[in-house]
N, C-alpha and C positions, 0 to 999 in steps of 0.2 A: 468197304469194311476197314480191313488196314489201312493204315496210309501209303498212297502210291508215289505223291508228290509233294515231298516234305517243303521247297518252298514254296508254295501255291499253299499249303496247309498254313506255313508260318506266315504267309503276306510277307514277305520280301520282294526287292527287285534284285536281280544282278548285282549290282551296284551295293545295295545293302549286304548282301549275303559276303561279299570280299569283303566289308569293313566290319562285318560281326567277324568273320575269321582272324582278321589280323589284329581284332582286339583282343582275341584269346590266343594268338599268335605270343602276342607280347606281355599277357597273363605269363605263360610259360616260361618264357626269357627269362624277363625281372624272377622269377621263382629259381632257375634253374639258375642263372649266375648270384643269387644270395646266400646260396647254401654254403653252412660254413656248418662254424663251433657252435652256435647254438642248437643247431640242429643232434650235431651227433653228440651231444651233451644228454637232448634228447631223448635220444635211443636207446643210449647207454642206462640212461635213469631208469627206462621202460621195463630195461630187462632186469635189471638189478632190482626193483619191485616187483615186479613177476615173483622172481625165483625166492626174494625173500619170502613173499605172502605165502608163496606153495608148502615152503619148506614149514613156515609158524603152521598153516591149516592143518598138516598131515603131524604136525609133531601135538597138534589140540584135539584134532581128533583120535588118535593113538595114545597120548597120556592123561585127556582130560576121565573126567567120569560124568554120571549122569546125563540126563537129555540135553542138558543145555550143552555142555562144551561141545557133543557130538553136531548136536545142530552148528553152534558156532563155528566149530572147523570146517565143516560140510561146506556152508556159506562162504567162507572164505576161500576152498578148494575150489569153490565152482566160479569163485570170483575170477580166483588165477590160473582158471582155465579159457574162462573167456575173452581175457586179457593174452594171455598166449594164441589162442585160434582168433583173435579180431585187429589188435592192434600186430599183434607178432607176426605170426604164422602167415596172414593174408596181406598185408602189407610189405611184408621182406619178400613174400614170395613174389609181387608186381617189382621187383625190384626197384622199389623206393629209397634204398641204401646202398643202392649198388655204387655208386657214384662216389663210398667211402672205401673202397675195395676194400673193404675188412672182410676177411673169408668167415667168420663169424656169424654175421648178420648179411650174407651174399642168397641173391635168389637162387644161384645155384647148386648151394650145397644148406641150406635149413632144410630140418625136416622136422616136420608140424606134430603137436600132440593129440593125434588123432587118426580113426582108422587109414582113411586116405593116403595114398603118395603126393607128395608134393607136385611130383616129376606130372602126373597124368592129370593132376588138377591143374596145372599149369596149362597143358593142351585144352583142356573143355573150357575153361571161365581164361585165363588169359586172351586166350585166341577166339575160341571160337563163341565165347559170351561176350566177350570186349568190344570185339572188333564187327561182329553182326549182331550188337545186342539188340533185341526184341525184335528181331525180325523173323517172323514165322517160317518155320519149317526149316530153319536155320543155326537156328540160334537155341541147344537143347537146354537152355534154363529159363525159358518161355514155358512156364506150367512144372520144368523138370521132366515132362513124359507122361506124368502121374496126374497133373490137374491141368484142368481145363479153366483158361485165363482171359481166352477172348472170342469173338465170335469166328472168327477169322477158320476155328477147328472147329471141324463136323460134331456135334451133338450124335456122342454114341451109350450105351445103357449102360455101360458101366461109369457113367459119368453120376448116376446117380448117388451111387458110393463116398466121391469124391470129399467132403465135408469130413467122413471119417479119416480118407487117405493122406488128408491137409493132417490132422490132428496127429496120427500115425507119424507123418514124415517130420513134425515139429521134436516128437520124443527121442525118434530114431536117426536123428538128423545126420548124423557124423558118418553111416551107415548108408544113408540113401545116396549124400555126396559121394561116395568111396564107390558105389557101384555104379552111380551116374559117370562117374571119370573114366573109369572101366572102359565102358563101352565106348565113350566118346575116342579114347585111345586106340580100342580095338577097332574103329571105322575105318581107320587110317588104312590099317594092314589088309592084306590080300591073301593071304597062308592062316593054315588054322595053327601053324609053328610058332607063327609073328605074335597071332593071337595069345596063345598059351604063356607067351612068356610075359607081356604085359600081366594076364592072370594069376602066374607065381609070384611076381614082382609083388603082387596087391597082398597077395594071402600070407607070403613072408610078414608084409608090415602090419596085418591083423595081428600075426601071432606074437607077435613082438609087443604091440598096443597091447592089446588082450590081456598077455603074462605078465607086462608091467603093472597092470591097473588091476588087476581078477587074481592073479596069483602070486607076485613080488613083494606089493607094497603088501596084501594082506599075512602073506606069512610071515614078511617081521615084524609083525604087530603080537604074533605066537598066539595066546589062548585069548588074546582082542581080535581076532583075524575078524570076525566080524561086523565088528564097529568099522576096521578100515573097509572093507568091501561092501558095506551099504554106504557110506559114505563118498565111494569112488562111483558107485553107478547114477546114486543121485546128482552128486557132482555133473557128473557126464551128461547126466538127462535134464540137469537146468541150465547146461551149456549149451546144449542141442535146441532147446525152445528159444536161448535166447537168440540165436545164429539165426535160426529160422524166422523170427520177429523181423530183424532187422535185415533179413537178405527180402524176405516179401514185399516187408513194405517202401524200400526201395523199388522196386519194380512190378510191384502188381497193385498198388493201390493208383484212386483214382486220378489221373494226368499222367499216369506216366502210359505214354501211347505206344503201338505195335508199329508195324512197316512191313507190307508185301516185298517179297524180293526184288521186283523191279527197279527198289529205290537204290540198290548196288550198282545198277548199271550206271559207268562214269560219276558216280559219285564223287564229288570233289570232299578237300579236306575240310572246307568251312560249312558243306551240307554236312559231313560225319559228325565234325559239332554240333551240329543243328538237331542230328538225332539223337543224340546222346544225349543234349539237354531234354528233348522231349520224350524220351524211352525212360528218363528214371525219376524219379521223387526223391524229396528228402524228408528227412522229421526233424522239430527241433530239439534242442539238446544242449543242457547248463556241462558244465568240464567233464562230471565224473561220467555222466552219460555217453558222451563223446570218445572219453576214451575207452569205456568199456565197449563200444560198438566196433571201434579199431575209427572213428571219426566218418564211417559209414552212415553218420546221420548224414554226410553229405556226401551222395549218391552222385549228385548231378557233376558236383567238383570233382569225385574222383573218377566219372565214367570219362569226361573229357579230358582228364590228367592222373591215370592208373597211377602213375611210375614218378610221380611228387612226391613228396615227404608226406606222411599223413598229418601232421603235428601245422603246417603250415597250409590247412583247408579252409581253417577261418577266415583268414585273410584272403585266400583265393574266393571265397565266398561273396565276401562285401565287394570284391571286384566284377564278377560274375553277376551279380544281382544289377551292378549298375548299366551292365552290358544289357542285361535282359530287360530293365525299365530305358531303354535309347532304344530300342527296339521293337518295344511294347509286348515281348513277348513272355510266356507264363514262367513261372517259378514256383514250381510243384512245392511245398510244404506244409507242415502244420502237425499238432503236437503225435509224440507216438502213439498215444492209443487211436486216436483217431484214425491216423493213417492204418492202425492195426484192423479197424474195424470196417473200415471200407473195403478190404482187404479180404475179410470174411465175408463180407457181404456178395462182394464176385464171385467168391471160390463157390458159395452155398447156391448163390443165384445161378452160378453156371452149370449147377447140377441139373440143371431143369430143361427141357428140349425145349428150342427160339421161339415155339408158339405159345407159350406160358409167359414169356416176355413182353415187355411193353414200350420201349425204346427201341429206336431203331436201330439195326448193326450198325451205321450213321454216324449217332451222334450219343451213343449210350455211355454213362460214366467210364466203362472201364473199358470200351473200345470205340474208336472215334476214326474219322478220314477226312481229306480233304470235302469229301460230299456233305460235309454236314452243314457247311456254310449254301452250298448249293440247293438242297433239299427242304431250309425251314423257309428261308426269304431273298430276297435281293441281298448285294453284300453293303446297297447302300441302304439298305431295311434295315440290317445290324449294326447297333451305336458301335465306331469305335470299329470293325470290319473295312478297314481299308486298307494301305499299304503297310502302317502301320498297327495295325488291330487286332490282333489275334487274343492277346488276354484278356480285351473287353467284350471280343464276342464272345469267346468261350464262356465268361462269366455272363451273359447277358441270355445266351441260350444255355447256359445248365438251371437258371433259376425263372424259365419259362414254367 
């Protein structure tokens, strides 16, 4: 089901496998000794657009009248929210700026606009999403807990729910992360002491979120209080669909493949590339896109290089992509909705127990293994199946 043998799955030799690493070896270098002024020219721009957009959205929504300005500022607030949780918030906190020591913009001391801690999301997606991503039973942003994403997890009855629970966790997204980190934080500890205090930690920063967004900005708005406060939960709630679009389809649509835990064992650094390329997807995406996703159209760049500048993915991209055709191996992409729709298509189809299926746990779109070259034919049966072949069998067996 999972993959247990990421090079056997990719057709590499030995040989191959050290010279894909030391290509993305030296991706990183050239990236890491170029950083300069442009870059934190950058950053600077980033945030100084942010803060202006928040402040025009909140001062159109509060002084405009009628429907339209309210709509217009809304749109804009929710614009310069997802612009602070995508490019901001998630990227400062992989410490992608740390390298400027501006305490500013330091992964140590931002703290994001949103219910979450920064500190405890650091622990579940830095660590332990990062670094064991898609690997089952390991890795708690594989489904979230809540959905069911590959075959890999038992088919149980509350999975048939699931379709609403996706739809649920898209609205409430900022809420589901905050509690998802919670617990990832509370694993750690051994005391119900340890525990509590990560729990106060979280609920201080509710109340804090909460009162800024529900009770601050709407009372100085005075007898408009509520033009601002439907505007702030809207805001909220089309930042939250949009976090949730671009977090899934990075990693639940179709290519982007699972790992049995086996495959940590001696794991070298140029397999961890390996799975990282094949654990996530990208979408494509013209500037404005890009930046409003936080450059998370490109998954695959930043699972292998968290802690690079976001602003400079492009370019790591065109080089990545030349790695992965020298090696014939895939590169997950293709436009957002699509990737959105395949995406659905798992979450719904997962809802249904394995004998309503039709694919094998094998070689099924959204979950795949080495056995799937073993299981249709010979590997010299599949065109393009050989040391180097894995993109031409893949495509050659999904459109059997």
């Amino acid at each position: 089901m999972a993959i247990t043998d990421v090079p056997e799955y990719a057709h590499l030799s030995d040989a191959d496998l050290e010279a894909f690493g030391a290509a993305l070896d030296e991706i990183r270098c050239d990236i890491e000794s170029s950083r300069g002024a442009a870059d934190w020219l950058y950053i600077k721009r980033a945030i100084a657009f942010h803060r202006f957009l928040e402040v025009a959205a909140r001062l159109v929504v509060g002084l405009s009248r009628g429907k339209f300005g309210w709509a217009a500022g809304t749109a804009a607030l929710a614009a310069a929210k997802c612009i602070e949780n995508m490019e901001l918030g998630h990227n400062i906190s992989h410490g992608q700026w740390d390298w400027m020591n501006d305490p500013e913009i330091h992964s140590a001391t931002w703290e994001w606009d949103m219910a979450g801690l920064t500190s405890q999301w650091q622990n579940s997606h830095n660590y332990k999403h990062h670094v064991f991503a898609n690997v089952v039973g390991i890795d708690d942003d594989l489904g979230f807990g809540i959905l069911r994403v590959t075959r890999d997890e038992e088919w149980r009855p509350r999975a048939w729910m699931q379709p609403l629970r996706a739809v649920l966790l898209a609205l409430l997204f900022e809420w589901g992360v905050a509690l998802h980190c919670l617990y990832s934080v509370q694993e750690r500890e051994t005391t119900s002491a340890a525990k509590a205090v990560h729990r106060t930690a979280l609920l201080r920063k509710i109340a804090r979120q909460a009162g800024k967004d529900y009770v601050m900005f709407p009372a100085l708005s005075h007898r408009r209080w509520w033009r601002t406060l439907g505007a702030n939960v809207v805001a909220n709630g089309l930042r939250n669909v949009w976090a949730y679009m671009v977090i899934v389809c990075g990693h639940f649509a179709d290519g982007a493949e699972k790992f049995a835990p086996s495959v940590l064992v001696g794991e070298t650094k140029p397999e961890w590339y390996l799975r990282q390329m094949l654990g996530t997807a990208n979408f494509r995406a013209g500037t404005v896109m890009r930046f409003m996703s936080g450059s998370l159209c490109y998954q695959i760049e930043h699972h292998m290089f968290p802690d690079l500048p976001s602003n400079r993915y492009p370019e790591i991209a065109e080089r990545v992509r030349e790695v992965c055709a020298t090696y014939d191996l895939p590169y997950t992409t293709g436009p957002l909705h699509r990737q959105f729709l395949l995406t659905v298509r798992t979450i719904c189809k997962l809802a249904l127990p394995d004998r309503f299926l039709t694919a094998t746990s094998d070689d099924a779109p959204e979950t795949a293994s080495e056995h799937r070259f073993r299981n249709t034919a010979p590997r010299s049966h599949v065109p393009g199946a050989g040391r180097r072949g894995l993109a031409t069998a893949i495509l050659a067996l999904r459109t059997r």
